[in-house]
Backbone bond lengths (Angstrom), bond angles and torsions (degrees), N, CA, C in turn:
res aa  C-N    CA-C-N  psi(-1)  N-CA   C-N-CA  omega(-1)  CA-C   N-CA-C  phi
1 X - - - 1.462 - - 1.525 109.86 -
2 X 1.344 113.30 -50.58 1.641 117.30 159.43 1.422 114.97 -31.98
3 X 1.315 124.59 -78.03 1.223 118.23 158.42 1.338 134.70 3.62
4 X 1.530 94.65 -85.06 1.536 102.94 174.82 1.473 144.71 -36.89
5 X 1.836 86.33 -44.01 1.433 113.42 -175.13 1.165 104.83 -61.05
6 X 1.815 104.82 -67.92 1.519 117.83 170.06 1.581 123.61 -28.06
7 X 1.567 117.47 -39.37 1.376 125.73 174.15 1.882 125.85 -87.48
8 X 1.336 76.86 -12.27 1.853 87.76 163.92 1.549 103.37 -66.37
9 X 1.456 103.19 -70.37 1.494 126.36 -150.57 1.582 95.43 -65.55
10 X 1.156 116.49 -36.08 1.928 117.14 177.64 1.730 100.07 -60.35
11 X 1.612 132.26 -49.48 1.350 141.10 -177.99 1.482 91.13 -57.32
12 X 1.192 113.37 -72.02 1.493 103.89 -172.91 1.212 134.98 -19.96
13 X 2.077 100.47 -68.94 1.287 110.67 -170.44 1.811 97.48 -72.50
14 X 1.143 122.60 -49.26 1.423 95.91 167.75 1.474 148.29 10.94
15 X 1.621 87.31 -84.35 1.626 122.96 -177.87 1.554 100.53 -74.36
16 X 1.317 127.49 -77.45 1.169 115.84 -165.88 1.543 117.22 -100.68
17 X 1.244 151.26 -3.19 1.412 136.14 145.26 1.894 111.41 -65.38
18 X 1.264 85.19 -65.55 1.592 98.48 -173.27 1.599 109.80 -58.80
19 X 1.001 117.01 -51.79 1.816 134.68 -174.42 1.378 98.61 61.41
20 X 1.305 126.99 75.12 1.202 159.90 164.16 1.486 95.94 -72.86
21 X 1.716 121.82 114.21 1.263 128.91 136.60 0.931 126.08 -103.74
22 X 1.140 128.82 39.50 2.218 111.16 164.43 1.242 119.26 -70.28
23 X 0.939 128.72 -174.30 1.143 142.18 -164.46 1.426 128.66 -78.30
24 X 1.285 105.42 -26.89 1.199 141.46 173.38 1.660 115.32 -71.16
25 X 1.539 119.84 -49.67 1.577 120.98 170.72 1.769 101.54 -88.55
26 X 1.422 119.54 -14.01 1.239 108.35 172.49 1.573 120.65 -68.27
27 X 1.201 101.28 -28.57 1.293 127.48 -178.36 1.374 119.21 -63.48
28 X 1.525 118.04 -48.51 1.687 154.45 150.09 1.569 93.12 -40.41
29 X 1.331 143.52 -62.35 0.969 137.92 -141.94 1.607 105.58 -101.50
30 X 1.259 129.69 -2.17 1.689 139.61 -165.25 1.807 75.41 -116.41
31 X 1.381 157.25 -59.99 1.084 135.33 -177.26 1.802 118.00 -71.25
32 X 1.211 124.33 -33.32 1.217 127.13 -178.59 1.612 123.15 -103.72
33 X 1.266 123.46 130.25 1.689 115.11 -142.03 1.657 91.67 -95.74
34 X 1.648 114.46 59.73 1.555 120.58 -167.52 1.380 94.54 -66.94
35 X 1.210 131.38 164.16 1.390 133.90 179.45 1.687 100.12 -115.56
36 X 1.618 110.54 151.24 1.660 100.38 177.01 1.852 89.16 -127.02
37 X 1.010 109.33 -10.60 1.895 103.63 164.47 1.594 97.77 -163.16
38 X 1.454 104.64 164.73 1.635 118.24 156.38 1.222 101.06 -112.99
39 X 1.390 117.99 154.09 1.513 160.28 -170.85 1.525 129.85 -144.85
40 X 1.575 99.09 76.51 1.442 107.00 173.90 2.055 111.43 74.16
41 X 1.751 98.43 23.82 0.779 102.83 -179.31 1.353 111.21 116.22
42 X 1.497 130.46 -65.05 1.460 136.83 153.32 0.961 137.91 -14.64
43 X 1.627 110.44 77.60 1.708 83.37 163.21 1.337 145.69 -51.94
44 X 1.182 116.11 160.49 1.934 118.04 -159.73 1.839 94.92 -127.25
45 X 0.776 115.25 108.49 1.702 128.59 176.53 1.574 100.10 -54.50
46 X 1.622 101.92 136.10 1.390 111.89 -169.30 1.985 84.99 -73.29
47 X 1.370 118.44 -21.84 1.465 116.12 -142.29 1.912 84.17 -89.84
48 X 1.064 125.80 -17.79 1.188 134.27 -167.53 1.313 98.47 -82.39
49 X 1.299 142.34 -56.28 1.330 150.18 176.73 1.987 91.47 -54.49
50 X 1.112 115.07 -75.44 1.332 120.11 -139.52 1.941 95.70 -64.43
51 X 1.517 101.97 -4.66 1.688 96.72 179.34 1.407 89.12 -82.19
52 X 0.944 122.22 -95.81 1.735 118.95 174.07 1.248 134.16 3.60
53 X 1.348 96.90 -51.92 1.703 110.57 170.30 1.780 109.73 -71.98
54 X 0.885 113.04 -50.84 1.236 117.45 -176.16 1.348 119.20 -65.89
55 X 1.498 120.74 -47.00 1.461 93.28 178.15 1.393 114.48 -95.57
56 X 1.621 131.04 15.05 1.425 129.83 135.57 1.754 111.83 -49.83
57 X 1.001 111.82 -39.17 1.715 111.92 -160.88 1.606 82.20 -86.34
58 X 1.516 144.01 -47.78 1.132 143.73 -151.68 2.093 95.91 -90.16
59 X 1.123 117.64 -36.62 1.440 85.25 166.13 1.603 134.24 -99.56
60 X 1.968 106.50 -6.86 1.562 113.27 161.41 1.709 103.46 -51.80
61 X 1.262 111.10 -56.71 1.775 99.90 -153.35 1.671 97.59 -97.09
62 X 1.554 137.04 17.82 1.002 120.37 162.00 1.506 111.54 -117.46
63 X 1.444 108.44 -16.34 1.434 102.45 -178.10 1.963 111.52 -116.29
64 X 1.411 113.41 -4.98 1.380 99.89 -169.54 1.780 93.88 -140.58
65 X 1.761 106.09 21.07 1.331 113.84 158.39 1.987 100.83 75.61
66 X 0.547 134.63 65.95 2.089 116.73 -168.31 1.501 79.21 -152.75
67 X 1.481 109.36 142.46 1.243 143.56 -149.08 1.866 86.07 -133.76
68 X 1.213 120.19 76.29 1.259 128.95 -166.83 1.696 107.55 -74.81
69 X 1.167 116.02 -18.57 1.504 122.47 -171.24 1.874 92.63 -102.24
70 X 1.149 110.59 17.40 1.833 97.14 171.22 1.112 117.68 -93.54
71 X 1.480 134.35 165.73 1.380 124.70 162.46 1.541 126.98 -32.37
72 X 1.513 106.57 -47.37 1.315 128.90 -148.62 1.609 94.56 -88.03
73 X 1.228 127.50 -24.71 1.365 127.40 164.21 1.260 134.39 -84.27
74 X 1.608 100.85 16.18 2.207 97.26 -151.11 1.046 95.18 -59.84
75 X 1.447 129.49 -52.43 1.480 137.83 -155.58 1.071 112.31 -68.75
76 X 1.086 128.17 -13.70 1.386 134.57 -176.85 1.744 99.68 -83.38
77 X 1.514 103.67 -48.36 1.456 106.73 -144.37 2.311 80.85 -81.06
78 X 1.069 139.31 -37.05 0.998 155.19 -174.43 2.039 82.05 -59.93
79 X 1.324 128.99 -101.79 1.153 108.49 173.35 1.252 146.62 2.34
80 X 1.621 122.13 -45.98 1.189 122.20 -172.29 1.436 89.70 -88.64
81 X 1.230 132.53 -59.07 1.200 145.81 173.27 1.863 106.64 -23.76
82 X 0.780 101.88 -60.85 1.481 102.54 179.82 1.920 98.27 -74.92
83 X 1.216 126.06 -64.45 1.857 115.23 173.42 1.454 93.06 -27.34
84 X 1.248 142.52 -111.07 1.188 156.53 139.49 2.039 97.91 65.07
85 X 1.257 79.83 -71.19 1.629 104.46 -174.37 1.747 120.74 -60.62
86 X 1.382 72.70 -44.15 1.842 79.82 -172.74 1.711 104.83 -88.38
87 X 1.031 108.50 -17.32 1.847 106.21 159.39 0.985 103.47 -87.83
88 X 1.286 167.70 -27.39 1.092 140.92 -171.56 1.764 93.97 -93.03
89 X 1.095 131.46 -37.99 1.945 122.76 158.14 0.963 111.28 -29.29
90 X 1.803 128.99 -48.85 1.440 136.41 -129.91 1.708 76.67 -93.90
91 X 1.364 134.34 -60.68 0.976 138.36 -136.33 1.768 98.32 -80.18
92 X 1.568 103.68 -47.25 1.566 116.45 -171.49 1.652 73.45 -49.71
93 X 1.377 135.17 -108.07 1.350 148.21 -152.89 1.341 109.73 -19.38
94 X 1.323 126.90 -38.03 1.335 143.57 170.83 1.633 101.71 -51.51
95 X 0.848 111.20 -53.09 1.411 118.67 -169.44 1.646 112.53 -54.19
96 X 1.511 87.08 -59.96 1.462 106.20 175.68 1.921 122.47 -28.00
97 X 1.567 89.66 -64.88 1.242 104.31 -161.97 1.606 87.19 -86.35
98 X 1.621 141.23 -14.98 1.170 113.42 133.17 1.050 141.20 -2.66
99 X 1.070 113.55 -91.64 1.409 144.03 -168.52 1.837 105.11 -69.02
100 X 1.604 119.23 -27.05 1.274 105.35 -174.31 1.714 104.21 -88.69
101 X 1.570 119.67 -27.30 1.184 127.78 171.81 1.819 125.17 -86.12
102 X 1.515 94.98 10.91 1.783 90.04 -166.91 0.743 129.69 38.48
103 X 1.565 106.91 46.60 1.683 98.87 168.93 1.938 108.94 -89.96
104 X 0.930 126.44 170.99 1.522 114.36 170.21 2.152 103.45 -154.32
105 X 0.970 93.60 178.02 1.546 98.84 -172.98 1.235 91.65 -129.48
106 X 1.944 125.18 137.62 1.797 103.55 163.50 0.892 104.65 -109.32
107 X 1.710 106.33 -165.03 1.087 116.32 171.56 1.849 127.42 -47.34
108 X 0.855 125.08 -39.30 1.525 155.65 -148.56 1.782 81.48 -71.51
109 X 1.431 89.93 -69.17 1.803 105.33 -160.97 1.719 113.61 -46.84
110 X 1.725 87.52 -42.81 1.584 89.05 175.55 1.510 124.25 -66.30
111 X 1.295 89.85 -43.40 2.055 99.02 178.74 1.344 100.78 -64.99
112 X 1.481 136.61 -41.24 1.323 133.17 148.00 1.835 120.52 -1.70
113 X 1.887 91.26 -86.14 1.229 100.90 -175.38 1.882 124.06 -56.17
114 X 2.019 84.70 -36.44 1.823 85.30 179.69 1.814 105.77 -55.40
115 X 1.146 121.65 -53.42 1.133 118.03 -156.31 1.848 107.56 -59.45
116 X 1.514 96.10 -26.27 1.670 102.45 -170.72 1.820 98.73 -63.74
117 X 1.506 105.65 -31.92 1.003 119.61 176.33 1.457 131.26 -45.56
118 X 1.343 97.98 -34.56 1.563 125.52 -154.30 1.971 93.98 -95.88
119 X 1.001 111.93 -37.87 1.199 119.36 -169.37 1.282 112.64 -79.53
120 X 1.937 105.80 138.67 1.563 98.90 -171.40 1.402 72.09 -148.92
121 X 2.122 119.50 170.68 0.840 110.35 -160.81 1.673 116.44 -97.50
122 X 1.457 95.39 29.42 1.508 92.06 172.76 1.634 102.90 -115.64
123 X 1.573 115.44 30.15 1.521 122.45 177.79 1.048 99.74 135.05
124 X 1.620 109.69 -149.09 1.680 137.52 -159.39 1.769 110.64 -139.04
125 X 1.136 105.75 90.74 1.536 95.17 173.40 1.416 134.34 -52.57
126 X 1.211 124.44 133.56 1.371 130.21 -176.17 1.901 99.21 -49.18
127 X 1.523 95.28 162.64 1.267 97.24 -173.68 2.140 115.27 -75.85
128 X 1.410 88.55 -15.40 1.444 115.92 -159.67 1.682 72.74 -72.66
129 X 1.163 128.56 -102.38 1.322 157.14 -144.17 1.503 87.17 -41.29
130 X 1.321 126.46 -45.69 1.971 127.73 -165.24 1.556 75.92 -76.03
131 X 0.787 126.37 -54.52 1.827 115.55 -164.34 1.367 106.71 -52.52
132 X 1.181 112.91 -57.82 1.755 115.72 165.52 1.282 113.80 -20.78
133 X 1.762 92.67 -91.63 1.587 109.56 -171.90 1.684 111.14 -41.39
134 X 1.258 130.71 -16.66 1.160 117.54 -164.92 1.801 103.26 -102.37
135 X 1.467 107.24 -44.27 1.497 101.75 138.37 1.220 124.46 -13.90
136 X 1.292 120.84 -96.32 1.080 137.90 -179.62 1.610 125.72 -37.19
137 X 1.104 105.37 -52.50 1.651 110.94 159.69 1.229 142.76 -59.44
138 X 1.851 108.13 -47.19 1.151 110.53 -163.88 1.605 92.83 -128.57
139 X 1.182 122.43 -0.68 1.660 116.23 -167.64 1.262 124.09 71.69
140 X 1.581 111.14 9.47 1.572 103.21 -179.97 1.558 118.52 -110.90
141 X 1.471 102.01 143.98 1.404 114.57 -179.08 1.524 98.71 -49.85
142 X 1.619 109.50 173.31 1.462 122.89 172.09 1.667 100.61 -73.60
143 X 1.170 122.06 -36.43 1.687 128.14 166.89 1.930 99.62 -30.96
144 X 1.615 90.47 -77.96 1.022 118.33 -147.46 1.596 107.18 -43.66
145 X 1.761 101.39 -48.68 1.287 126.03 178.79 1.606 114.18 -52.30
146 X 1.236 108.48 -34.12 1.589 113.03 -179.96 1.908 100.53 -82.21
147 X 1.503 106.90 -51.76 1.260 81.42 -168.78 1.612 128.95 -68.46
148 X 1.724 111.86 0.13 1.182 127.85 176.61 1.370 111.84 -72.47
149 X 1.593 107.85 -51.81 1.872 109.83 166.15 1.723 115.91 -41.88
150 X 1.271 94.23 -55.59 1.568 106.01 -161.38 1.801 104.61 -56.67
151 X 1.481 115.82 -34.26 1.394 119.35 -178.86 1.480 99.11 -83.71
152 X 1.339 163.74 -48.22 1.098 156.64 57.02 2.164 101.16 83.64
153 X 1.437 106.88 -89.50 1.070 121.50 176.08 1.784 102.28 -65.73
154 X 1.073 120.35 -47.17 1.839 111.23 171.08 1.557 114.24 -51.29
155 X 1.607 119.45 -61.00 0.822 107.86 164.89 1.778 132.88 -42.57
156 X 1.106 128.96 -38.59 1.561 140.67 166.73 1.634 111.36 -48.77
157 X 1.535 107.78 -46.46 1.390 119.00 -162.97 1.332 89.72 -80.59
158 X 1.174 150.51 -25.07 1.518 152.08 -137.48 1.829 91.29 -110.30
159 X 0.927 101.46 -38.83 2.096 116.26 -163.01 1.803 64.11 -64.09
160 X 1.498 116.43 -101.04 0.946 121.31 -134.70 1.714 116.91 -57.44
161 X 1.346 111.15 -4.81 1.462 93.68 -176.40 1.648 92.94 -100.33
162 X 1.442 137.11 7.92 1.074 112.36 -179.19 2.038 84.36 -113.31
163 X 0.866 101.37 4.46 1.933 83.40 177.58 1.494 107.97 -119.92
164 X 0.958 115.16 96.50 1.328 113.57 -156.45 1.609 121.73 -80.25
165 X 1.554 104.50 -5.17 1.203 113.88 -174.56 1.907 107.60 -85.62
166 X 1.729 93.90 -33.03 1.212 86.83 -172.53 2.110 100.97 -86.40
167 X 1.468 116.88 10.32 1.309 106.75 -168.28 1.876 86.42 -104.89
168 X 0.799 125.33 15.88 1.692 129.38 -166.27 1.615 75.17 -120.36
169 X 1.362 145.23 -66.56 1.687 125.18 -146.96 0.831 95.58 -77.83
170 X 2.045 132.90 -40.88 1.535 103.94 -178.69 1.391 122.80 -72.97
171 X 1.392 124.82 -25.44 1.563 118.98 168.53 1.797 100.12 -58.33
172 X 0.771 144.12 -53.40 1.264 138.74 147.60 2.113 130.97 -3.66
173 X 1.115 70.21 -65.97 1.612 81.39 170.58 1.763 121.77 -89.50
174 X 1.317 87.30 -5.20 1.666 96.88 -179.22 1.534 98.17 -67.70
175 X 1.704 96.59 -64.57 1.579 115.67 162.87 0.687 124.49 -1.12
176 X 1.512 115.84 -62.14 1.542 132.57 -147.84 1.647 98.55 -92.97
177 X 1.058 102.76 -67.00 1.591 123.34 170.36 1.624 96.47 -25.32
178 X 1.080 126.39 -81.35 1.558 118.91 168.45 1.028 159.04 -63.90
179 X 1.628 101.36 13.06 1.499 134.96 149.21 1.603 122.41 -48.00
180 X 1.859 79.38 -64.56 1.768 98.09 167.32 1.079 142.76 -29.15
């Protein structure tokens, strides 16, 4: 029982004194539904923040060289840190009113968007190679990458069924679009 306690309170200070992202408490935080804020009731997944955060921090200092933990960067690194935060709010809240309006996203929509994803105008990238590049960029698994679309595309579906003016112009332009 010592143990345990002792290994709570080490996760804890981790995550929220220290705000430890490696890989290792990120890891802790995609199995355990730790919360890093509530929102209107919502919990907001510590693991939801720390994707965000992380592959901002994982493509500044691997792809555009920035030493985000220096003096000369705090503000920077404080910035993403806070972006980070307020998308993963935007999305928890998304959820919310999800779930109170039934709206849902499927499968279809997401493989939809990945593939829109995939496409550039000299073709369609293999799935292997988008898995890479996204690796490579942002640090996220092909998981990760989908479940980022899918919150992404919820959030979208959520705008439009609660704004109804703007969910009337795009049925509108769909219209139109298929006139053409």
């Amino acid at each position: 029982i010592v143990a345990l306690v002792v290994l709570i309170v080490v996760i804890w200070w981790q995550l929220y004194p220290s705000q430890n992202t490696t890989t290792f408490f990120y890891r802790i935080t995609r199995v355990l539904p730790i919360p890093v804020a509530i929102v209107d009731g919502e919990q907001v997944r510590y693991s939801d923040y720390l994707v965000g955060f992380r592959s901002q921090e994982h493509y500044l200092q691997n792809k555009e060289g920035i030493n985000l933990y220096s003096e000369e960067f705090k503000q920077q690194l404080e910035y993403i840190k806070r972006n980070a935060m307020d998308d993963a709010i935007s999305d928890a809240y998304a959820s919310k009113l999800a779930r109170e309006n039934s709206v849902t996203v499927s499968d279809a929509q997401v493989d939809d968007a990945l593939k829109r994803q995939r496409e550039s105008r000299d073709g369609i990238t293999s799935q292997e190679t988008y898995d890479a590049i996204v690796l490579d960029h942002f640090n996220w698994t092909s998981v990760e990458a989908r479940e980022v679309t899918a919150k992404k595309l919820l959030r979208q579906e959520v705008s439009y069924h609660i704004d109804k003016t703007a969910m009337s112009q795009r049925d509108q332009v769909v219209k139109l679009l298929g006139q053409g």
